[in-house]
NULUM-444641 format. One record per residue: x, y, z of N, C-alpha, C, CB in turn. Coordinates in steps of 0.001 Angstrom, whole numbers, padded with zeros to 6 digits, always signed. Glycine has a CB too. Example, Ala and Ser with C-alpha at 12.3 -4.5 7.8 and 13.67 -1.06 7.14 Angstrom:
! NULUM-444641
+013190-005690+007800+012300-004500+007800+013200-003300+007800+011308-004473+009046/+012850-002250+007080+013670-001060+007140+012900+000030+007870+014084-000598+005725/
! end
This chain:
! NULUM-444641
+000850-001201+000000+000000+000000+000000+000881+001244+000000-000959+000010+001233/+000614+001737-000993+001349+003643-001023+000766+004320+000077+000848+004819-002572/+002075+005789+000172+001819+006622+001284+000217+007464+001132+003159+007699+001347/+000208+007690-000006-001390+008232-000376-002290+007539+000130-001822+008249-001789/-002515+006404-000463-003796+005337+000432-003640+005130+001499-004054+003965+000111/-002333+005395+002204-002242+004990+003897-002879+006164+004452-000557+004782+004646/-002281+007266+004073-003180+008618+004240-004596+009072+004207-002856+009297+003474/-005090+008586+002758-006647+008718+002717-007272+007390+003950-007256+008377+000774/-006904+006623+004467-007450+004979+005286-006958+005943+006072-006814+003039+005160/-005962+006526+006593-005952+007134+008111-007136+008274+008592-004468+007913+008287/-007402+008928+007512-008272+010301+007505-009614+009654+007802-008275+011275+005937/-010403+008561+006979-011280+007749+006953-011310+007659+008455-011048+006568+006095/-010466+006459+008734-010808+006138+009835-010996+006546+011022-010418+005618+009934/-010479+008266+010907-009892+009340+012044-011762+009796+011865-008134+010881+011459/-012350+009569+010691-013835+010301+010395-014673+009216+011171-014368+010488+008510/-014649+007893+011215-015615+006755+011389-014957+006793+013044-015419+005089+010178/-014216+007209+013835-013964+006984+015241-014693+008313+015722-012276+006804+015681/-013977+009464+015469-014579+010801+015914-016031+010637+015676-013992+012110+015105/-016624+010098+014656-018509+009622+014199-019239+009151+015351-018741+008146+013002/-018811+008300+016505-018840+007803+017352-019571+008487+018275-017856+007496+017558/-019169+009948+018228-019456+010576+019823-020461+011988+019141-017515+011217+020967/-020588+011274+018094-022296+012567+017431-021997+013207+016646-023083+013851+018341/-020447+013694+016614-020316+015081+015362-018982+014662+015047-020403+017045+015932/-018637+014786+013811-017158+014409+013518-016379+015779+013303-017020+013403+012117/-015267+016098+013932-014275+017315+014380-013238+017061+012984-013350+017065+016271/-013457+017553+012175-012073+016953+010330-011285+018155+010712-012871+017117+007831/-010219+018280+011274-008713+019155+011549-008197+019005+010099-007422+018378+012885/-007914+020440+009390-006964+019890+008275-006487+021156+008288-007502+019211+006781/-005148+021549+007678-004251+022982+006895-005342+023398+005952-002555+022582+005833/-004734+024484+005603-005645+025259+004472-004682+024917+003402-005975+027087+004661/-003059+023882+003333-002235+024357+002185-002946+023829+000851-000660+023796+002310/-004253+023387+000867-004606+022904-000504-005370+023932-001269-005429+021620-000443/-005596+025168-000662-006228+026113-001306-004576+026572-002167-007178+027339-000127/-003431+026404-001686-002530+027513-002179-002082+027365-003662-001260+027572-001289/-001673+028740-003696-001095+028312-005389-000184+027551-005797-000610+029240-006100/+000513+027483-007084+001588+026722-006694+002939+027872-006902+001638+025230-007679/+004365+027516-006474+005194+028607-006625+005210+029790-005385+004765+029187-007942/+005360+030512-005150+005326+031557-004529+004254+032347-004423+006108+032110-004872/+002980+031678-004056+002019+032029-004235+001473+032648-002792+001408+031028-004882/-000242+032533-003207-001011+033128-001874-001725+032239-001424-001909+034301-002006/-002001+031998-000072-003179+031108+000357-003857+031936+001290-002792+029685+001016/-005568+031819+001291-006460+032826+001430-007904+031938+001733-006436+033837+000036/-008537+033010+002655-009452+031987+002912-010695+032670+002390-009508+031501+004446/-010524+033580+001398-011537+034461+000726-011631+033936-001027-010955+036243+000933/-010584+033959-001710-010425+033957-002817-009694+033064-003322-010153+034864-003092/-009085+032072-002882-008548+030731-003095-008925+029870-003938-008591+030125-002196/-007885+029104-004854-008745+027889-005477-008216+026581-005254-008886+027985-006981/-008861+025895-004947-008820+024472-004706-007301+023779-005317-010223+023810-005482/-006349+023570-004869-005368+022578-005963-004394+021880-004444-004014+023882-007570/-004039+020888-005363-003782+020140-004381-002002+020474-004501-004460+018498-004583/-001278+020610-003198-000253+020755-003441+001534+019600-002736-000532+022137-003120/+000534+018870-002093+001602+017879-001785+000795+016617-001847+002382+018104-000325/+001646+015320-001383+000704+013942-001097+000143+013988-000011+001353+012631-001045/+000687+014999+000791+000178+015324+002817-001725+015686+002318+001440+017706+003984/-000967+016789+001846-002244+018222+001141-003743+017043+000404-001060+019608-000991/-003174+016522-000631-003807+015523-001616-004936+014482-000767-002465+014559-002362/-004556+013850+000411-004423+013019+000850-005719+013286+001791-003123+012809+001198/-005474+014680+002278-006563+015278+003149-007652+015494+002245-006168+016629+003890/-007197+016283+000986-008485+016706+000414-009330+015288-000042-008175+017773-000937/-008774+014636-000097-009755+013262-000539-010458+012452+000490-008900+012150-001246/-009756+012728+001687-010702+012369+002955-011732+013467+003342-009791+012119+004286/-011781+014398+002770-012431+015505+002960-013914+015418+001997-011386+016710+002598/-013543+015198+000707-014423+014575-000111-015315+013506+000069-013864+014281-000898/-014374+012618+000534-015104+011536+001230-016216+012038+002264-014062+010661+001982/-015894+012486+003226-017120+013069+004189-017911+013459+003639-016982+014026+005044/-017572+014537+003193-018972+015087+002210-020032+014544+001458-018643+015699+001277/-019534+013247+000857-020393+013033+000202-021054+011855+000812-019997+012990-001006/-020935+011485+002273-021865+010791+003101-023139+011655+003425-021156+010370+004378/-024255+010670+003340-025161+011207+003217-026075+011335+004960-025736+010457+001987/-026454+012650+004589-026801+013473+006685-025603+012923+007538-028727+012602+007877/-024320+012624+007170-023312+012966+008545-023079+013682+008709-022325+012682+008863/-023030+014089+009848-022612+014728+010924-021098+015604+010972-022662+013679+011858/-020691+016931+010495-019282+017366+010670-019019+018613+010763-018520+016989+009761/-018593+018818+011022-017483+020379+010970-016425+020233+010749-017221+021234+012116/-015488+021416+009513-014120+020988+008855-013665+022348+009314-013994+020549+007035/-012719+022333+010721-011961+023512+010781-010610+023160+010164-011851+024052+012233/-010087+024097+009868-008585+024917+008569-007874+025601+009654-009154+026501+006986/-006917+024823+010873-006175+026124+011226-005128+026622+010461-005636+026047+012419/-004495+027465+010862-003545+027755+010226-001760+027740+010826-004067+028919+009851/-000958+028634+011019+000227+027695+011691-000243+027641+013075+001890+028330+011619/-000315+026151+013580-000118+025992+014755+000641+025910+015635-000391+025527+014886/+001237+026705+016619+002381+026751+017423+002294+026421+018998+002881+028045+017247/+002796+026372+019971+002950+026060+021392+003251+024635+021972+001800+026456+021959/+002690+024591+023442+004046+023561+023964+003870+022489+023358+004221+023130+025540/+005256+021585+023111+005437+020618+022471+005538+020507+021223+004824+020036+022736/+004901+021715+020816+005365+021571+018996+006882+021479+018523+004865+023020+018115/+006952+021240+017297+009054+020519+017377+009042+021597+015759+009626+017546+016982/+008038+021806+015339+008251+022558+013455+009035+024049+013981+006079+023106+012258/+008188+024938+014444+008708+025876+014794+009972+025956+016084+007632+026500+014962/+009630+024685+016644+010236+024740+018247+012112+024460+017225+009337+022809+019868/+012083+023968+016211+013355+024061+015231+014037+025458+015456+012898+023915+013554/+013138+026244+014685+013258+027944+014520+013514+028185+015713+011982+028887+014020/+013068+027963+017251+013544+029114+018203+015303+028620+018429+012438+029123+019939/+014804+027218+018278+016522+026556+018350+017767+026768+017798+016621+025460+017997/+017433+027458+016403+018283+028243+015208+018347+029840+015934+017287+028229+013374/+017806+030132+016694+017861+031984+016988+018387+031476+018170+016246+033260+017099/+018229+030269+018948+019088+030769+020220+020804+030484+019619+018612+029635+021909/+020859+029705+018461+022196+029515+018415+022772+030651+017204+022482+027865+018095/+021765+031610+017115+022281+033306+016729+022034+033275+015079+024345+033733+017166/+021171+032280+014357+020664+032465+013262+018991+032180+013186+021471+031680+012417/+018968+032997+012346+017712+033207+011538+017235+032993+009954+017550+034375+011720/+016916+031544+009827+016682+031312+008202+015560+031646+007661+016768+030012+007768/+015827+031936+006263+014327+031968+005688+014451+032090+004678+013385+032845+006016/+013264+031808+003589+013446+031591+002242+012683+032351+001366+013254+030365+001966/+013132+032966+000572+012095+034005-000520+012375+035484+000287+009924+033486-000514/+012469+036287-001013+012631+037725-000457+011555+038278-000980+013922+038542-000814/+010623+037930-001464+009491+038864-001405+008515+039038+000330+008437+038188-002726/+008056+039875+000706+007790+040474+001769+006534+038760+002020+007169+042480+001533/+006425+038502+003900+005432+037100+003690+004840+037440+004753+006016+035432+003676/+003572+037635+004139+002479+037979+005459+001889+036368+005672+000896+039364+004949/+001700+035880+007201+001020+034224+007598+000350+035008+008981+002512+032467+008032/-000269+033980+008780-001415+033688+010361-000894+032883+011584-002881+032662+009971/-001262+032560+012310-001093+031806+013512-001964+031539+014078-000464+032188+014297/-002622+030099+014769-003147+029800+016178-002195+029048+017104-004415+028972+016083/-002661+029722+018470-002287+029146+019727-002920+027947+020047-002504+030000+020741/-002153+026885+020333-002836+025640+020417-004134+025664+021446-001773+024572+020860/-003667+026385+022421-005325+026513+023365-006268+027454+022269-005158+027655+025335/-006220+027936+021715-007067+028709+021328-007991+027503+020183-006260+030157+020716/-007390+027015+019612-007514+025752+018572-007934+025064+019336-006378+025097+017827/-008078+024115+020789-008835+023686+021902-010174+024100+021691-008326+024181+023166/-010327+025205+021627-011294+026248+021823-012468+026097+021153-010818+027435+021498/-011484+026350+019782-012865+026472+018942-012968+025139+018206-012889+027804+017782/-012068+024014+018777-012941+022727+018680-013823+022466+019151-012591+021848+018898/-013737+022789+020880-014849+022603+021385-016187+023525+021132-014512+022558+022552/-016043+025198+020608-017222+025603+020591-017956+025097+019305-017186+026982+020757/-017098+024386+018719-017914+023951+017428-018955+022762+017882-016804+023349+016148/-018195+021940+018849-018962+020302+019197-020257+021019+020484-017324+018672+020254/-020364+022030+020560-021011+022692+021213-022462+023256+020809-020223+023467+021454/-022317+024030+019468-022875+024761+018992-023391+023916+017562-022069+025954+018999/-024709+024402+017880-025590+023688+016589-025456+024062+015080-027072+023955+016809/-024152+023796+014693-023602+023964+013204-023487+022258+012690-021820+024917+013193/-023537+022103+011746-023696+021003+010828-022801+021254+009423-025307+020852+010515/-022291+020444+008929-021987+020532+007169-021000+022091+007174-023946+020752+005942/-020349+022662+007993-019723+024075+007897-018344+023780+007654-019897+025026+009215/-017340+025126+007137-016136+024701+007111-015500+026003+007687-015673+024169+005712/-014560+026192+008523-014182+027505+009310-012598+027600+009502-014925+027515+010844/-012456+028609+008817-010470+028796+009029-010470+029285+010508-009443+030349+007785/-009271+028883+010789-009298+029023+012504-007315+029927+012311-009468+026635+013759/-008054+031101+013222-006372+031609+013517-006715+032705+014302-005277+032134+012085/-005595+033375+015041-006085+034518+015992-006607+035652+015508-005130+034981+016771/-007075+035336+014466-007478+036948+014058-006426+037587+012975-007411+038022+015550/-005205+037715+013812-004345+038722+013636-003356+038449+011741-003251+038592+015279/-002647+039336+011151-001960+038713+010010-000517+039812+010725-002820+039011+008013/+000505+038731+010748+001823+039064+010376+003024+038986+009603+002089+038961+010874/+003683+040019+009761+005125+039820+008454+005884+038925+009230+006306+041421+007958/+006623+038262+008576+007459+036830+008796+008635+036719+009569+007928+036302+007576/+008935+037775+010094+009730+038709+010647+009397+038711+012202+009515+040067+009939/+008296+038986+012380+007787+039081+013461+007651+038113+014861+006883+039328+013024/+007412+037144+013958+007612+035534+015138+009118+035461+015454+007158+033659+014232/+009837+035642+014455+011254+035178+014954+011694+036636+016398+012634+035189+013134/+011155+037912+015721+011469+038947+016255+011289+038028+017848+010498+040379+015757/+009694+037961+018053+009302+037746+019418+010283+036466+019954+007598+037413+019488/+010294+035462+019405+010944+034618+019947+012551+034908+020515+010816+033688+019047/+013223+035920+019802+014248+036344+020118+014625+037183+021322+014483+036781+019239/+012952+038231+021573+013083+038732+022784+013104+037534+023957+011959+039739+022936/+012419+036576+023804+011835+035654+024871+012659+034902+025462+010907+034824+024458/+014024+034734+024180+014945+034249+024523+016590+035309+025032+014935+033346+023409/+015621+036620+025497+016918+037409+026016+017769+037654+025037+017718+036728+027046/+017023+038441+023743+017495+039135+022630+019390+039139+022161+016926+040628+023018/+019116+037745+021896+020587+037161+021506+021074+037834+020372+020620+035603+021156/+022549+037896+019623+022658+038331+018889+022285+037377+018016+023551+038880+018909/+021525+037364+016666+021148+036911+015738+021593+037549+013750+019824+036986+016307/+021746+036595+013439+022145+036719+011784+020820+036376+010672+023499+035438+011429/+020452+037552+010404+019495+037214+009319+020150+036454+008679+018953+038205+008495/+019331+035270+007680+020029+034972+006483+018728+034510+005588+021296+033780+006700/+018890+035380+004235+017718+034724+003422+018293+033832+002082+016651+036022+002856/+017668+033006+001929+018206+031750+000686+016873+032143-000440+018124+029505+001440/+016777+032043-001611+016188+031782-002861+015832+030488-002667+017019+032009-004066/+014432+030791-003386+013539+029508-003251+013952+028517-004198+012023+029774-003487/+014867+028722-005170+015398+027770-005773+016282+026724-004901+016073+028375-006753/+017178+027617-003379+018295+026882-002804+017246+025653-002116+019378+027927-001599/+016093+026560-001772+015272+025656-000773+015015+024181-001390+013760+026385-000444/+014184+024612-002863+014258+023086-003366+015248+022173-003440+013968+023000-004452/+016213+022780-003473+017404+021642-003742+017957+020792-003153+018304+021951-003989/+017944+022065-001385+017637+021089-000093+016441+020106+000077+017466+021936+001053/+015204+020567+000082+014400+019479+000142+014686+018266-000752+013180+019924-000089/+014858+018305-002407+015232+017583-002923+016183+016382-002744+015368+018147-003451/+017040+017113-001831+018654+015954-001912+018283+015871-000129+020979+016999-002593/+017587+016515+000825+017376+015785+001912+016111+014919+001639+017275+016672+003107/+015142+015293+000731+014117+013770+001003+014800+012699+000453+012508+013703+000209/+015515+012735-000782+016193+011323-001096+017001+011011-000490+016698+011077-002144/+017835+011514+000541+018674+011130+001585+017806+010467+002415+019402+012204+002247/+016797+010882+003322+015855+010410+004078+015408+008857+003420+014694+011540+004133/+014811+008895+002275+014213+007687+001949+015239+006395+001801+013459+007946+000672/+016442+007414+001742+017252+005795+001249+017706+005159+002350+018686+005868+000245/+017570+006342+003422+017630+005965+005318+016855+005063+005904+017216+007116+006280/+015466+005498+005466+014292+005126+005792+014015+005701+006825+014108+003951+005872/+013852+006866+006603+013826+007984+007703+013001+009207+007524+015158+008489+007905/+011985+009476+008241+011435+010809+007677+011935+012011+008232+010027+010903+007830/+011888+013152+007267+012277+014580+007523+011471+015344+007190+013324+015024+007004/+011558+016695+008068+010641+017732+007639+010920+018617+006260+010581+018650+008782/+012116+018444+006467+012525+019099+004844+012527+017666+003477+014634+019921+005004/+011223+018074+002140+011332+016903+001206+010701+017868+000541+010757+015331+001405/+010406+017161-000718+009582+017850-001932+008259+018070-001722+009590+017085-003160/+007330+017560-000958+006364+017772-000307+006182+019247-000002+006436+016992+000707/+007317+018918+001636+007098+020179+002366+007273+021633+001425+008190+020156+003605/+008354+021481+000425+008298+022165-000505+007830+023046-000540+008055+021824-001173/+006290+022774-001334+005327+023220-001969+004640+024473-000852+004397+021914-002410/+004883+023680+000283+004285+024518+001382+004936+025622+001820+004087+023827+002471/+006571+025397+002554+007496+026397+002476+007772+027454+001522+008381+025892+002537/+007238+027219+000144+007639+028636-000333+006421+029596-000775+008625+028480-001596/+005046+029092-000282+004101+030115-000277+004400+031430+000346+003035+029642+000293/+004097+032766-000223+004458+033477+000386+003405+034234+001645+004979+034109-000544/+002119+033987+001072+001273+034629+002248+000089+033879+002791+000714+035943+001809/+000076+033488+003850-001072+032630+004309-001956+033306+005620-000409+031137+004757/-003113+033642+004295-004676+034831+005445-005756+034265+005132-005142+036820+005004/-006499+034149+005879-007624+033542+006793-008576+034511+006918-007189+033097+008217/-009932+034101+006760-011127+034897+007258-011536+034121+008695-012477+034887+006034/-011658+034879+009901-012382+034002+010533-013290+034237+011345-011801+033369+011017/-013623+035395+010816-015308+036094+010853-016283+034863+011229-015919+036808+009066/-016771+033857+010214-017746+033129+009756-017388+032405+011315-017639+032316+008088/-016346+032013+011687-015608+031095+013251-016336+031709+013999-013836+031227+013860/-016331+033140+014140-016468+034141+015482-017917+033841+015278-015877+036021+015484/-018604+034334+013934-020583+034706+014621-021084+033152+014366-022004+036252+013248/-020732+032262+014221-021283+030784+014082-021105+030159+015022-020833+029994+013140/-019571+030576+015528-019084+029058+016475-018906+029608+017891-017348+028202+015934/-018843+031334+018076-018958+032315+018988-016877+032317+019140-020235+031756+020614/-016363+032050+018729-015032+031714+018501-014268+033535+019097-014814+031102+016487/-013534+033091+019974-012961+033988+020679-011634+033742+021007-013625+034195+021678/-010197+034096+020316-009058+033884+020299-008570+034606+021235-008568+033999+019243/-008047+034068+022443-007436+034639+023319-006032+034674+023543-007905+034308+024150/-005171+034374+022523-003769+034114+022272-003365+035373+021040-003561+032339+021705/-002715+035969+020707-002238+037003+019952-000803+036687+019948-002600+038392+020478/-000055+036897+018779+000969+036041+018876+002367+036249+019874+001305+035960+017569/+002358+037440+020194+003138+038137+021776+002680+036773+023056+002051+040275+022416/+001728+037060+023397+001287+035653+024532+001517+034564+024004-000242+035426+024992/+001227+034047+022941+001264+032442+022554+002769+032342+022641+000574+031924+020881/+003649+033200+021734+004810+032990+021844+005727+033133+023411+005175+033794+020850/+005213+033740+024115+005735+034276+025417+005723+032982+025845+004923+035420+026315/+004715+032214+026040+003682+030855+026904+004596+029825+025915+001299+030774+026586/+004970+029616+024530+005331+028998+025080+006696+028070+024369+004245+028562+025481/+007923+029473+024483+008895+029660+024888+009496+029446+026546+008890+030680+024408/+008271+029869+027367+008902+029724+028915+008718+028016+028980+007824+030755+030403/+007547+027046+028191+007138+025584+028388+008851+025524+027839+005504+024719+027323/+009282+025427+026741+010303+025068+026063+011565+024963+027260+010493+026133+024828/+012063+026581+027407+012857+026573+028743+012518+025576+029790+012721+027856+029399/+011374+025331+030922+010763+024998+031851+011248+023270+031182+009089+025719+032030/+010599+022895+030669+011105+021399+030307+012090+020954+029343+010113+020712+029896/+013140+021875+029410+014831+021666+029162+015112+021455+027418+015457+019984+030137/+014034+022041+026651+014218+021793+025024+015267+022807+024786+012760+022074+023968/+014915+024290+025546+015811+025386+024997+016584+025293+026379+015049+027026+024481/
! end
């Protein structure tokens, strides 16, 4: 069995367990709205394309739901999810405490964020609230330049000296390229592959989440100053940083 069908049978089955307890909760990224290339992902004007086997994989378990007939669901879209225990970004604070800062593409990159409690949140006000068949991007509200997370994380970590450094999205592929075939011939997975790719070099990822707030009563109490504050001190506190 390929990684695709293991993917769509995991999503399935993640739909027929959650089915169980009355309403099925479908968690997925928004990266399948994005373009491809250096594009935009948007939760207004977006079009549908699929952009990895991760991305692919969801949208077809997604399909799948849908076209069961009177089940039961709500499909929230967060967007980057960050706090304790996360290891994607918890990378990045690990690169600024040791006085660099990477990043890829020089055109200017506005993204979103939720705080994992906040994403708690409006899981639960959804399994709460009498919505059916809806689909809701989930993020604090807020849109920032790309700049900004590392900024905060740098204060949090007692404003180390740090080295911008930006790479061309061409260098990026090349890494993903020659680290996923390194990985596979390991038998080893990595966050950097041709996949992640597709995702890493979008340049702007915004969210409506209006429709969250007057449907689901959705109230983000994390802004990315607190989320990041909260949880940078977890990181310190249980010996990662």
């Amino acid at each position: 069995m390929d990684k695709k069908k293991k993917m769509i049978i995991g999503g399935v089955i993640l739909v027929a367990i959650v089915a169980a307890v009355g309403i099925c909760m479908y968690l997925r990224s928004p990266q399948f709205l994005a373009g491809k290339g250096e594009g935009n992902a948007t939760g207004k004007t977006a079009i549908t394309m699929m952009q990895d086997m991760y991305g692919e994989s969801k949208l077809e378990a997604e399909r799948y739901l849908k076209s069961l007939k009177d089940f039961p669901y709500v499909i929230l879209r967060p967007t980057g999810v960050y706090g304790p225990r996360e290891k994607d970004y918890f990378v990045m604070a690990q690169s600024i405490k040791q006085h660099v800062d990477f990043s890829v593409g020089y055109r200017p990159q506005e993204i979103t964020f939720i705080y994992v409690e906040d994403l708690v949140q409006a899981v639960f006000s959804a399994m709460v609230k009498d919505v059916i068949g809806r689909e809701f991007f989930i993020s604090d509200g807020n849109v920032y330049h790309s700049t900004e997370f590392s900024d905060l994380i740098r204060t949090e970590l007692g404003h180390p000296f740090m080295l911008r450094i930006k790479a061309p999205v061409w260098f990026l592929r090349v890494v993903c390229a020659i680290n996923g075939s390194f990985s596979t011939w390991r038998g080893r997975t990595t966050t950097l592959n041709r996949d992640k790719f597709h995702i890493l070099c979008q340049r702007n990822w915004q969210c409506d989440i209006q429709p969250a707030v007057k449907e689901l009563d959705f109230r983000p109490e994390y802004p990315l100053a607190r989320g990041v504050k909260e949880t940078i001190a977890w990181y310190k506190k249980e010996g990662w940083l």
